[in-house]
mmCIF entry with sequence, helices, sheets and N, C-alpha, C, O atoms, coordinates in Angstrom:
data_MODEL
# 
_entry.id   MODEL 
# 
_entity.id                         1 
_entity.type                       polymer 
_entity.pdbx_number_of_molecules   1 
# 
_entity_poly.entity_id                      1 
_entity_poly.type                           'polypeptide(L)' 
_entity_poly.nstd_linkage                   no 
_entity_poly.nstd_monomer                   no 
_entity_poly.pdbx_seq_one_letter_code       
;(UNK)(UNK)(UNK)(UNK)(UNK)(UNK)(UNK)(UNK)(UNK)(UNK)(UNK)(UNK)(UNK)(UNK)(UNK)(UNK)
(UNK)(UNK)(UNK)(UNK)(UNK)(UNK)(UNK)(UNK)(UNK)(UNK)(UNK)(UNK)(UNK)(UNK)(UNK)(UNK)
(UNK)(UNK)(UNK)(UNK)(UNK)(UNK)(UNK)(UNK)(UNK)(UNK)(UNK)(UNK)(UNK)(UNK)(UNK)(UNK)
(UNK)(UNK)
;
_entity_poly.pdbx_seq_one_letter_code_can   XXXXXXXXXXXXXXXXXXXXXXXXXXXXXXXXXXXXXXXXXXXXXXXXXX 
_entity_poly.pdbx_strand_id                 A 
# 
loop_
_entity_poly_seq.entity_id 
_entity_poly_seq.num 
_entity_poly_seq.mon_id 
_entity_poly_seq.hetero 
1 1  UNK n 
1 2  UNK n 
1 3  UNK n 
1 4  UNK n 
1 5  UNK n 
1 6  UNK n 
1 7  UNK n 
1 8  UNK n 
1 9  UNK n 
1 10 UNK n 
1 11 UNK n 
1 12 UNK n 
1 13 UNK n 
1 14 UNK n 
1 15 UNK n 
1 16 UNK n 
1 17 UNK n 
1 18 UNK n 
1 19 UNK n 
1 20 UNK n 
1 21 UNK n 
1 22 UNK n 
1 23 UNK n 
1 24 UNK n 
1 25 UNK n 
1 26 UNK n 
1 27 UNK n 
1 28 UNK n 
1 29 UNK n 
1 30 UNK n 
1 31 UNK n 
1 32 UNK n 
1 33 UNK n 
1 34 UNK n 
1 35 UNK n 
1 36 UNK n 
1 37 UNK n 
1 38 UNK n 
1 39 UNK n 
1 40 UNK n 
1 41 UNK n 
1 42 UNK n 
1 43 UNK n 
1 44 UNK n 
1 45 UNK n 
1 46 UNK n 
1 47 UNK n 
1 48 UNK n 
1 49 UNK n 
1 50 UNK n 
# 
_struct_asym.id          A 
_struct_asym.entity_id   1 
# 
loop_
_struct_conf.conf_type_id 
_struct_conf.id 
_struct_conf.pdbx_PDB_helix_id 
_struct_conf.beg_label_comp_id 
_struct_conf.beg_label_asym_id 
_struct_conf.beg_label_seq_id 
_struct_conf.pdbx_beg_PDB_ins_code 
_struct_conf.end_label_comp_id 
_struct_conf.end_label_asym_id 
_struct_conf.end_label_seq_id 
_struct_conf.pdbx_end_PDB_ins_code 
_struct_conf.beg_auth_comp_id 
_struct_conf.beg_auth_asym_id 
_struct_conf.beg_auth_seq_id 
_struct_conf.end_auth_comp_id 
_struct_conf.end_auth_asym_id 
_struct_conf.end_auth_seq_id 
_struct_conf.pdbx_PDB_helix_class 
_struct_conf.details 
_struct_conf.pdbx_PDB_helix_length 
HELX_P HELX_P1 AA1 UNK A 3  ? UNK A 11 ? UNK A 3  UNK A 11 1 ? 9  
HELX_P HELX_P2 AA2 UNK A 12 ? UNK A 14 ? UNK A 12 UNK A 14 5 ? 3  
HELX_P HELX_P3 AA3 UNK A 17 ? UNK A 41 ? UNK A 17 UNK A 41 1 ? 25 
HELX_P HELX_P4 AA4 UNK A 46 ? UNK A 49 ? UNK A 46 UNK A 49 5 ? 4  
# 
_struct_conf_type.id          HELX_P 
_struct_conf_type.criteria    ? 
_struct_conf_type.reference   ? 
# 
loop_
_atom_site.group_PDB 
_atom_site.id 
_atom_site.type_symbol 
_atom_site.label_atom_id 
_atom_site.label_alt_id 
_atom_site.label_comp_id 
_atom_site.label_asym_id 
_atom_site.label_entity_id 
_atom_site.label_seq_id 
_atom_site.pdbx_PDB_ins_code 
_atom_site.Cartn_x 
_atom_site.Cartn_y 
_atom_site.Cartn_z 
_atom_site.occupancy 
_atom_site.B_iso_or_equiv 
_atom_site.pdbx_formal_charge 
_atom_site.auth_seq_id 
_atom_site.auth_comp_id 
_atom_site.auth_asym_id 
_atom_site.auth_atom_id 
_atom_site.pdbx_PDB_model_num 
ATOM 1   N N  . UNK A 1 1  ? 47.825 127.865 210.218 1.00 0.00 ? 1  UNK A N  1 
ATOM 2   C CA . UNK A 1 1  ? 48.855 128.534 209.432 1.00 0.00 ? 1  UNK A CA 1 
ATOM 3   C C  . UNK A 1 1  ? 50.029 127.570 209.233 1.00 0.00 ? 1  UNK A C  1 
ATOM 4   O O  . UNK A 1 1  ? 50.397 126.903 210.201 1.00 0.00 ? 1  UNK A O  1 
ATOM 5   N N  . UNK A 1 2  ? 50.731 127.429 207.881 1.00 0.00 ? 2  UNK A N  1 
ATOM 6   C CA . UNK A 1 2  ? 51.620 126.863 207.756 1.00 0.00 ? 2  UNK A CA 1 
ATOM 7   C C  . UNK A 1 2  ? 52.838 126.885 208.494 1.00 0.00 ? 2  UNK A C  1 
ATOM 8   O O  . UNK A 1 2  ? 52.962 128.067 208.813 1.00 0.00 ? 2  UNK A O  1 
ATOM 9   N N  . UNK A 1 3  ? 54.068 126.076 209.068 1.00 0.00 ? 3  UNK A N  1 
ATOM 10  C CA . UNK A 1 3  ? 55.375 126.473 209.941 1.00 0.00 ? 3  UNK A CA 1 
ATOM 11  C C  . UNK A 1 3  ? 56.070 127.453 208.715 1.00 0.00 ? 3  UNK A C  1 
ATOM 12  O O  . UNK A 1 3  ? 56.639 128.490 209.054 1.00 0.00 ? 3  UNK A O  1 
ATOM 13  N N  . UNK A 1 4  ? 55.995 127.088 207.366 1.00 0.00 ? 4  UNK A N  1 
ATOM 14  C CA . UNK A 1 4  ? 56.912 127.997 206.778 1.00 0.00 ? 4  UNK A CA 1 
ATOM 15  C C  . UNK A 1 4  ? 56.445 129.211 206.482 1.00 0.00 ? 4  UNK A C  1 
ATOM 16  O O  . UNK A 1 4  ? 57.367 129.944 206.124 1.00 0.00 ? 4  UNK A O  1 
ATOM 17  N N  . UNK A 1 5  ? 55.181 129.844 206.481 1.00 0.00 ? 5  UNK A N  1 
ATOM 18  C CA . UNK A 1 5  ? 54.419 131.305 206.644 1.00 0.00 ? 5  UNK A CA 1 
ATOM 19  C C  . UNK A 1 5  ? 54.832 131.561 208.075 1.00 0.00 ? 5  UNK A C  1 
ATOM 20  O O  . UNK A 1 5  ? 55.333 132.675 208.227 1.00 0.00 ? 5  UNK A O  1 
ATOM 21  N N  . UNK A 1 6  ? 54.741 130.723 209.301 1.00 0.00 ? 6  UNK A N  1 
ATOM 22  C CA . UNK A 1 6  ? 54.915 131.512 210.376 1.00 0.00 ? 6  UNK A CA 1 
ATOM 23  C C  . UNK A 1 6  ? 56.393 131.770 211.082 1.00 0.00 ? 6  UNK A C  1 
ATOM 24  O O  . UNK A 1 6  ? 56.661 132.452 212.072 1.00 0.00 ? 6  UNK A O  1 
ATOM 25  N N  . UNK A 1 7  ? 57.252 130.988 210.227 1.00 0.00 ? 7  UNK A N  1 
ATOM 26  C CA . UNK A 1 7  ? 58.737 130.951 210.120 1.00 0.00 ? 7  UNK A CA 1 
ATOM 27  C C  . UNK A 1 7  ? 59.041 132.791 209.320 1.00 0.00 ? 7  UNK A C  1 
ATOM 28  O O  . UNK A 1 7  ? 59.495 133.840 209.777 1.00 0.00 ? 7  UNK A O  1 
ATOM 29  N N  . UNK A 1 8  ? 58.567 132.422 208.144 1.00 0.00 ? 8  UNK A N  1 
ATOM 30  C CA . UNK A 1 8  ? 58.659 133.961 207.092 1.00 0.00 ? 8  UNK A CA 1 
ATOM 31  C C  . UNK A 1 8  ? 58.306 135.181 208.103 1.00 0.00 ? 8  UNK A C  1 
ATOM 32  O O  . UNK A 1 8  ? 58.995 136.196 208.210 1.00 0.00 ? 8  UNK A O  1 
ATOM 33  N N  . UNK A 1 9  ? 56.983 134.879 208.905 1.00 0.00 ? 9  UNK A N  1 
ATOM 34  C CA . UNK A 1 9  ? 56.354 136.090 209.799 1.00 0.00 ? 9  UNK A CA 1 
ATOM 35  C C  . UNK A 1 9  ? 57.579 136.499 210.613 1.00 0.00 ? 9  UNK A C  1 
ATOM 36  O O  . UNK A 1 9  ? 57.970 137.665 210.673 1.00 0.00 ? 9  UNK A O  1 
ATOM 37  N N  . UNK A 1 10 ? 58.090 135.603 211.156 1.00 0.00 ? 10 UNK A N  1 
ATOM 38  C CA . UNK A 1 10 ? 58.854 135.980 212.308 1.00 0.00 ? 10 UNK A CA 1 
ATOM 39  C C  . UNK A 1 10 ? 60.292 136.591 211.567 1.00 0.00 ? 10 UNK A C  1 
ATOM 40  O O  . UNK A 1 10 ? 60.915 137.121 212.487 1.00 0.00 ? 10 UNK A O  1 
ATOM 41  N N  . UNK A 1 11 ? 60.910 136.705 210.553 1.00 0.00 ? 11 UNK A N  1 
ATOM 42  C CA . UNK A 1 11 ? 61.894 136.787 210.163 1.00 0.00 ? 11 UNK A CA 1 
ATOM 43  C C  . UNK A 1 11 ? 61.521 138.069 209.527 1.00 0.00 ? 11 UNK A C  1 
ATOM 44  O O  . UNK A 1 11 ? 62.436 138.874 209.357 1.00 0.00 ? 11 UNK A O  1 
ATOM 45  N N  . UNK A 1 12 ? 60.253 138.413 209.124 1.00 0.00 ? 12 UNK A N  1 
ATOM 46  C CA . UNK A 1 12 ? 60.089 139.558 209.291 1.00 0.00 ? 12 UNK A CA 1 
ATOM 47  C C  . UNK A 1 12 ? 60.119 140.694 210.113 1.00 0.00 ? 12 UNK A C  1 
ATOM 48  O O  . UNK A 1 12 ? 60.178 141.764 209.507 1.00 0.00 ? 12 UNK A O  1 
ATOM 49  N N  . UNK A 1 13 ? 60.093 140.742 211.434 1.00 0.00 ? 13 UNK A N  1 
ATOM 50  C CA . UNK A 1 13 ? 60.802 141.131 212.630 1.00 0.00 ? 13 UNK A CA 1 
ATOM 51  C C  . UNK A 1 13 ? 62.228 142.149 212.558 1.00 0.00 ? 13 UNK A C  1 
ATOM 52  O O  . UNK A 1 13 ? 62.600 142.937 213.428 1.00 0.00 ? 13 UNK A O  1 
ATOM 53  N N  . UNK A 1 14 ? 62.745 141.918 211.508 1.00 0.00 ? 14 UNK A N  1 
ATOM 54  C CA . UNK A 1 14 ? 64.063 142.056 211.025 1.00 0.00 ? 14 UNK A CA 1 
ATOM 55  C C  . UNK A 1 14 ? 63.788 143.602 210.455 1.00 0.00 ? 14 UNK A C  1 
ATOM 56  O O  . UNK A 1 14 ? 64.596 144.515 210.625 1.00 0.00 ? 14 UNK A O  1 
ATOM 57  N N  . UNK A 1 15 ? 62.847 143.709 209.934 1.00 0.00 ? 15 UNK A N  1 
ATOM 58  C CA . UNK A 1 15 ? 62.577 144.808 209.035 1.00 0.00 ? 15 UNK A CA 1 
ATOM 59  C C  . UNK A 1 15 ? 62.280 145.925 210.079 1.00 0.00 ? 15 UNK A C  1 
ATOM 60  O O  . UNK A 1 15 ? 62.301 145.634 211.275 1.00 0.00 ? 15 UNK A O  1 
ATOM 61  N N  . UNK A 1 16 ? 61.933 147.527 209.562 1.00 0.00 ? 16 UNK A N  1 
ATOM 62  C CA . UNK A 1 16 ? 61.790 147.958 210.183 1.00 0.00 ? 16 UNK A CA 1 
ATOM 63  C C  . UNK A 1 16 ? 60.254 148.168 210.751 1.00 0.00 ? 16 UNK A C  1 
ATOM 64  O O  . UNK A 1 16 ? 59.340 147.869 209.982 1.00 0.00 ? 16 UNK A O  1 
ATOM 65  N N  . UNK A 1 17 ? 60.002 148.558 211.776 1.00 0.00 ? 17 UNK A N  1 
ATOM 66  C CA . UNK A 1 17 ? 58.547 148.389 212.023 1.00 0.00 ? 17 UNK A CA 1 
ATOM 67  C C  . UNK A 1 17 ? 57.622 149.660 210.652 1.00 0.00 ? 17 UNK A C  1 
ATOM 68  O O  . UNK A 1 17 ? 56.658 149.236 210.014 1.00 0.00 ? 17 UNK A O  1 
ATOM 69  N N  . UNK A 1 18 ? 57.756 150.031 210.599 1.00 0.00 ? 18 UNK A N  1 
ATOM 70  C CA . UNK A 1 18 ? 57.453 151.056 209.655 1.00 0.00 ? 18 UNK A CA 1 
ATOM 71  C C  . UNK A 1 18 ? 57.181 150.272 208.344 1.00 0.00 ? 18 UNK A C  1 
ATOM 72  O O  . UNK A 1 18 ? 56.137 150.369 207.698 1.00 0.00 ? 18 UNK A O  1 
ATOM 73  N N  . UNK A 1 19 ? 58.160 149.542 208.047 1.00 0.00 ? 19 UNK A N  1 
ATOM 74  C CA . UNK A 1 19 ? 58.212 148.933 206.442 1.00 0.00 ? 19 UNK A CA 1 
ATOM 75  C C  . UNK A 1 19 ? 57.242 147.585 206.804 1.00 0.00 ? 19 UNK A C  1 
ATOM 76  O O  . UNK A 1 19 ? 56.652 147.094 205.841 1.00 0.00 ? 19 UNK A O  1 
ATOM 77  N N  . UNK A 1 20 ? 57.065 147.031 207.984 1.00 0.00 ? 20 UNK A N  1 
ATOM 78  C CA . UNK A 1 20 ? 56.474 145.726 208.033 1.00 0.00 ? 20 UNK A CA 1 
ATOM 79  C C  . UNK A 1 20 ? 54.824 146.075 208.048 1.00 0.00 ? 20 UNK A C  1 
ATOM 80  O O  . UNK A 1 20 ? 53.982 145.332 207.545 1.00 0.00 ? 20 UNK A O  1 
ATOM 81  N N  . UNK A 1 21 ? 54.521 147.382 208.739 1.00 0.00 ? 21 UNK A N  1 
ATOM 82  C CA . UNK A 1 21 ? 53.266 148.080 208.943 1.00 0.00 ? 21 UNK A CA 1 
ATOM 83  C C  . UNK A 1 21 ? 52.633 147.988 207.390 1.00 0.00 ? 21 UNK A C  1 
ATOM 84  O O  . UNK A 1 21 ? 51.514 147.584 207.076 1.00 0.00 ? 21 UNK A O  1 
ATOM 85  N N  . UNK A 1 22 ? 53.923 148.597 206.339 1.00 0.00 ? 22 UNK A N  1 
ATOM 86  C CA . UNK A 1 22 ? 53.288 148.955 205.429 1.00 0.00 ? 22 UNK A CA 1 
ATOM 87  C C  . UNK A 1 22 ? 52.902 148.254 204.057 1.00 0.00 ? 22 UNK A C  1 
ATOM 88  O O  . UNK A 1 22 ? 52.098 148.523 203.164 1.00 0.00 ? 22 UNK A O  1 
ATOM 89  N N  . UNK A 1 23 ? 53.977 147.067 204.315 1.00 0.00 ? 23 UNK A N  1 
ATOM 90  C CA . UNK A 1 23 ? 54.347 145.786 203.573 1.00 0.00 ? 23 UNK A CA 1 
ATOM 91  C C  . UNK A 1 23 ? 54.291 144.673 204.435 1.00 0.00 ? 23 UNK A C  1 
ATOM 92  O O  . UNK A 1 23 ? 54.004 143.823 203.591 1.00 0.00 ? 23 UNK A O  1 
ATOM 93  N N  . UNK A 1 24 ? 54.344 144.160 205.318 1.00 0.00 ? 24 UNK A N  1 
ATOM 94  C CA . UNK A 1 24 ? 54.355 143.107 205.730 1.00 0.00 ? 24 UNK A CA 1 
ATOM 95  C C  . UNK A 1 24 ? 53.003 141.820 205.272 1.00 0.00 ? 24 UNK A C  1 
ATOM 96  O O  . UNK A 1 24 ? 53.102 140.694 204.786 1.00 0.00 ? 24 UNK A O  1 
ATOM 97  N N  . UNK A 1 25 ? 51.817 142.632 205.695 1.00 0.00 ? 25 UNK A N  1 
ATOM 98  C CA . UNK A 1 25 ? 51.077 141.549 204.841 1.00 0.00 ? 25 UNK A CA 1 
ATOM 99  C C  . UNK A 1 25 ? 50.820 141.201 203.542 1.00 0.00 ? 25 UNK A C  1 
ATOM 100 O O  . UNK A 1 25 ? 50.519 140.108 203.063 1.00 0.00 ? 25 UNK A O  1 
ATOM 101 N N  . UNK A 1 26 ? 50.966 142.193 203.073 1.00 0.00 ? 26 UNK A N  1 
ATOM 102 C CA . UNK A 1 26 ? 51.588 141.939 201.525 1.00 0.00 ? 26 UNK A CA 1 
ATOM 103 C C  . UNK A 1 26 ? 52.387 141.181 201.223 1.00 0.00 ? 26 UNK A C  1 
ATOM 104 O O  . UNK A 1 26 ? 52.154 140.472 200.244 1.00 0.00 ? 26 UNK A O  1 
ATOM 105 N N  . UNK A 1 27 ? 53.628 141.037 201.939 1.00 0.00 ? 27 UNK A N  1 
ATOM 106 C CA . UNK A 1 27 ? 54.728 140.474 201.186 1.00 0.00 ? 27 UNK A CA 1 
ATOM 107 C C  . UNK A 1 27 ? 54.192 138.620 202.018 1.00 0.00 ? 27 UNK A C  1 
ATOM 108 O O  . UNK A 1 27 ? 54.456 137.601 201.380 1.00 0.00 ? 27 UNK A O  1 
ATOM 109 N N  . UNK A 1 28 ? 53.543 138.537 203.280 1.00 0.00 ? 28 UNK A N  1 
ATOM 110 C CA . UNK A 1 28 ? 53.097 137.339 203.873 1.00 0.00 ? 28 UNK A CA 1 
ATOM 111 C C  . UNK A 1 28 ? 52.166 136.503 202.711 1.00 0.00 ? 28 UNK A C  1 
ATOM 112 O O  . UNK A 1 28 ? 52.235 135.335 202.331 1.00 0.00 ? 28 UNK A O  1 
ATOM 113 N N  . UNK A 1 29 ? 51.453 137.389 202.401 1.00 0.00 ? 29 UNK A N  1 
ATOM 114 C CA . UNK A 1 29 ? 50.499 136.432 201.362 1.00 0.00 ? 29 UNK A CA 1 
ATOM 115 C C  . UNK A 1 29 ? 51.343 136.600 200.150 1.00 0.00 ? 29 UNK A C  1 
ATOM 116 O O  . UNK A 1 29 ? 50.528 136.881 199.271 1.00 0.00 ? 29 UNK A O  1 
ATOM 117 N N  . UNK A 1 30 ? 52.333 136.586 199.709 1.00 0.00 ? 30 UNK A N  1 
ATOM 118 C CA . UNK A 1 30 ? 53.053 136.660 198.082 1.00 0.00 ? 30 UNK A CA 1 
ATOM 119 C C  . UNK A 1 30 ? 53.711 135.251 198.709 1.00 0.00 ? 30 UNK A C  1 
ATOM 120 O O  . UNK A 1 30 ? 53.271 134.148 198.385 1.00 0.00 ? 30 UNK A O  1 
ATOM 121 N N  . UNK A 1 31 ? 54.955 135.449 199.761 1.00 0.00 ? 31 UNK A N  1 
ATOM 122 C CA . UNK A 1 31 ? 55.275 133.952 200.358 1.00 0.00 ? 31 UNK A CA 1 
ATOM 123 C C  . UNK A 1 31 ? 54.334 133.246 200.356 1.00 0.00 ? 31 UNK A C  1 
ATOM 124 O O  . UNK A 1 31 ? 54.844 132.486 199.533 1.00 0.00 ? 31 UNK A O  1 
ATOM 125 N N  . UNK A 1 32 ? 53.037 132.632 200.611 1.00 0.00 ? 32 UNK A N  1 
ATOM 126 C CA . UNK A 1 32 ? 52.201 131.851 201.400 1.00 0.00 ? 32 UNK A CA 1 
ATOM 127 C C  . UNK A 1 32 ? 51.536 131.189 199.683 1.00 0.00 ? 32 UNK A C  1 
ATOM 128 O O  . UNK A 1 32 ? 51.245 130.012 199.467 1.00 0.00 ? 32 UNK A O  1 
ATOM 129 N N  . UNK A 1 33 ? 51.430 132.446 198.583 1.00 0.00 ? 33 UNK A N  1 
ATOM 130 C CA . UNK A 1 33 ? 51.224 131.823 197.298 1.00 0.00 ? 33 UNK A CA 1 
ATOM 131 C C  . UNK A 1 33 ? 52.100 131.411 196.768 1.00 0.00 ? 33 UNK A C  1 
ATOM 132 O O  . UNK A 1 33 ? 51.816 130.231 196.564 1.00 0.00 ? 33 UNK A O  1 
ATOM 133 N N  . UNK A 1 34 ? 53.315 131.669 196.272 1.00 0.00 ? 34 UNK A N  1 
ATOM 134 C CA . UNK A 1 34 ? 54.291 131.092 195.938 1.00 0.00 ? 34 UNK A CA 1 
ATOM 135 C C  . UNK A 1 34 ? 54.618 129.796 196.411 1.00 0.00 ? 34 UNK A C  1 
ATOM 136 O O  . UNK A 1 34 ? 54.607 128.834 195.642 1.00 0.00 ? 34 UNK A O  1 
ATOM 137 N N  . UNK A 1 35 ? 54.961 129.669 197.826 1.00 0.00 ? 35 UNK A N  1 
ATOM 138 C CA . UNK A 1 35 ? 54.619 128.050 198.574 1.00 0.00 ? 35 UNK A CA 1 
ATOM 139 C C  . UNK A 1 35 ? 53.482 127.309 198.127 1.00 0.00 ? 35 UNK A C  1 
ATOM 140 O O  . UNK A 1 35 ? 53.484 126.079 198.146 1.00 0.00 ? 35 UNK A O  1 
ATOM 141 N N  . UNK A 1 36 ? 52.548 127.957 197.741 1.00 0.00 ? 36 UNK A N  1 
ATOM 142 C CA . UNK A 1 36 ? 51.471 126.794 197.411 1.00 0.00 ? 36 UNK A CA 1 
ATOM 143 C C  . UNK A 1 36 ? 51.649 126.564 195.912 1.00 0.00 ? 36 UNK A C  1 
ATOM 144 O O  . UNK A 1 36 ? 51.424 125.410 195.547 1.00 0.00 ? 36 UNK A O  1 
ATOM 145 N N  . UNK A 1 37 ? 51.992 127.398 195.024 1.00 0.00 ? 37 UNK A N  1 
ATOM 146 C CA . UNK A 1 37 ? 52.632 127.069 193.733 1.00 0.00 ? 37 UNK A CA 1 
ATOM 147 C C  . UNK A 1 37 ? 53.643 126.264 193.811 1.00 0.00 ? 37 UNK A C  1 
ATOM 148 O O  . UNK A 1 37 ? 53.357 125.143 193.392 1.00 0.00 ? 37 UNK A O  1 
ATOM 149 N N  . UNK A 1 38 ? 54.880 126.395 194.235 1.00 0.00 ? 38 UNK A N  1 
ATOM 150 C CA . UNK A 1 38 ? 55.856 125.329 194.927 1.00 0.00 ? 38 UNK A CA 1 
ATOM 151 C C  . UNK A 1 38 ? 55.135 123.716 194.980 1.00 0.00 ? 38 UNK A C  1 
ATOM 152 O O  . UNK A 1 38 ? 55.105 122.800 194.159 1.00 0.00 ? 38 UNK A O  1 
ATOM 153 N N  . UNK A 1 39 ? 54.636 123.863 196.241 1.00 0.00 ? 39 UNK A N  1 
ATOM 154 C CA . UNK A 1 39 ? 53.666 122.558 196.381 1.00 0.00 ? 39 UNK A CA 1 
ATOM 155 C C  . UNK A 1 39 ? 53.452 121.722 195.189 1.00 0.00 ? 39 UNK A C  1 
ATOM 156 O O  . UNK A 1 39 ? 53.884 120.590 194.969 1.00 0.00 ? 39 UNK A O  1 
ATOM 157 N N  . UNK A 1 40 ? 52.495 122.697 194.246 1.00 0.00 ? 40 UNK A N  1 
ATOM 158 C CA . UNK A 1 40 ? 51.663 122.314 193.407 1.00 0.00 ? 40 UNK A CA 1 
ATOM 159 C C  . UNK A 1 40 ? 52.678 121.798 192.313 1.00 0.00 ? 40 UNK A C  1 
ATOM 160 O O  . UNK A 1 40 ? 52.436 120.661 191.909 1.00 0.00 ? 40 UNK A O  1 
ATOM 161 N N  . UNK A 1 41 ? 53.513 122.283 191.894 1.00 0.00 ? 41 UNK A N  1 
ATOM 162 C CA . UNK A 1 41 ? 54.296 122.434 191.098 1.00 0.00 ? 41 UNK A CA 1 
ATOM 163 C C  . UNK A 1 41 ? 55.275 120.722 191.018 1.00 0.00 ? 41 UNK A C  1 
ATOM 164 O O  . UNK A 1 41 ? 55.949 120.303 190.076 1.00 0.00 ? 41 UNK A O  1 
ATOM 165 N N  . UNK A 1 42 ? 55.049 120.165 192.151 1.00 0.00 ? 42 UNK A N  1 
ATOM 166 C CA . UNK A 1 42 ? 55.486 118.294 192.416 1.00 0.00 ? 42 UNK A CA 1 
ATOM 167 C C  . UNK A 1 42 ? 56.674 118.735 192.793 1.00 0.00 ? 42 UNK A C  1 
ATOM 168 O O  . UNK A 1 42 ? 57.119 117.704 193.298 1.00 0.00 ? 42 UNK A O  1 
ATOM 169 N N  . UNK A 1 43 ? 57.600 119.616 192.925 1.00 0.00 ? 43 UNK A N  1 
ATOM 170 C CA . UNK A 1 43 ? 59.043 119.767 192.890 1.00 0.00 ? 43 UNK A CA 1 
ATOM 171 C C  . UNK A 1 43 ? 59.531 119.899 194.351 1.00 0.00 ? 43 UNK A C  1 
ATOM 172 O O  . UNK A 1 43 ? 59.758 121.023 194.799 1.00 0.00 ? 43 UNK A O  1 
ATOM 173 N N  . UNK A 1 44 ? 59.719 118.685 195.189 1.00 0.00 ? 44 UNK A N  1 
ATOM 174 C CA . UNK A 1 44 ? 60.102 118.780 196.520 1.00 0.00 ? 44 UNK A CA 1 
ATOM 175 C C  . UNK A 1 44 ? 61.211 119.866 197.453 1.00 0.00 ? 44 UNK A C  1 
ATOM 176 O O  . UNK A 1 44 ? 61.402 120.113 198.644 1.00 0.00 ? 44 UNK A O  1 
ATOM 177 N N  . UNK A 1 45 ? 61.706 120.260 196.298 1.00 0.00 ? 45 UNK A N  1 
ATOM 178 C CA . UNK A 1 45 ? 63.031 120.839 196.675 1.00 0.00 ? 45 UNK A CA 1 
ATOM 179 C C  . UNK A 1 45 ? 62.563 122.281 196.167 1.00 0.00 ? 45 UNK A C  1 
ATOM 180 O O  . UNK A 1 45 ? 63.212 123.248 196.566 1.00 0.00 ? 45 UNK A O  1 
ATOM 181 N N  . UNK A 1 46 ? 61.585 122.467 195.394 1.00 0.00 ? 46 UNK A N  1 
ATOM 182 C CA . UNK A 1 46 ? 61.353 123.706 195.196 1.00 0.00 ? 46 UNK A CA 1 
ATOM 183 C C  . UNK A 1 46 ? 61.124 124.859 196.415 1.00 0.00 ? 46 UNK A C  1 
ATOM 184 O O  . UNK A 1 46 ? 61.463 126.037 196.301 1.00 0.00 ? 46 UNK A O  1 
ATOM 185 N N  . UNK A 1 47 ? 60.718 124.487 197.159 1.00 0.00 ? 47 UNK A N  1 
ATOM 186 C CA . UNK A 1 47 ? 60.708 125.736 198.418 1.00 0.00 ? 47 UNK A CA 1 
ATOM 187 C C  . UNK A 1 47 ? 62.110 126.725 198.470 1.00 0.00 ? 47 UNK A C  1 
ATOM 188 O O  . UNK A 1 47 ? 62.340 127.933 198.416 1.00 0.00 ? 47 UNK A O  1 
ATOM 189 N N  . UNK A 1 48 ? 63.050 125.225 198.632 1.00 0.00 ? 48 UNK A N  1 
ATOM 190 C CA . UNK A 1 48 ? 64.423 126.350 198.884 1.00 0.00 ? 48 UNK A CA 1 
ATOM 191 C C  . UNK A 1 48 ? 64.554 127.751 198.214 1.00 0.00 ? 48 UNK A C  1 
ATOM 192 O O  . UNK A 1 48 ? 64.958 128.782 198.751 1.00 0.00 ? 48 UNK A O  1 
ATOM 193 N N  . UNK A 1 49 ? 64.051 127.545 196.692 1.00 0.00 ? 49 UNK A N  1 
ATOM 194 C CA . UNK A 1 49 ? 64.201 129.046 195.924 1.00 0.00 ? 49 UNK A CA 1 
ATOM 195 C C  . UNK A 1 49 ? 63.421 129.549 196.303 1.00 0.00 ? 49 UNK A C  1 
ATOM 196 O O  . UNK A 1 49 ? 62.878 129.665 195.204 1.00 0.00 ? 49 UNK A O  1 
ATOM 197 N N  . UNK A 1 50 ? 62.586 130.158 197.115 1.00 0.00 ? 50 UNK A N  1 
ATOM 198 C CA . UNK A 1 50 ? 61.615 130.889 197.549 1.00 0.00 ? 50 UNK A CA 1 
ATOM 199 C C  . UNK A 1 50 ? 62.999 131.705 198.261 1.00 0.00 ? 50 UNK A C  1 
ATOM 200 O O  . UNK A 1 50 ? 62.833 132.704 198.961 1.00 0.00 ? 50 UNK A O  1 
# 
């Protein structure tokens, strides 16, 4: 697993357990594609807008 998916995981923590139950992996794999679009995208600095 990537540090910045398992960085996102943990900051999810924040939420309530209820909302992370019901969204959390959802919203893990939307981060985890977007980062790899990022990546792809050549733009080094692009992560930050995530």
């Amino acid at each position: 697993m990537d540090n910045h998916v398992a960085l996102y995981r943990r900051m999810l923590l924040i939420y309530p357990a209820r909302f992370r139950r019901a969204y959390g992996e959802a919203m893990t794999q939307l981060f985890a594609d977007l980062l790899a679009d990022q990546r792809q995208s050549g733009q080094p600095l692009g992560i930050f807008r995530l």
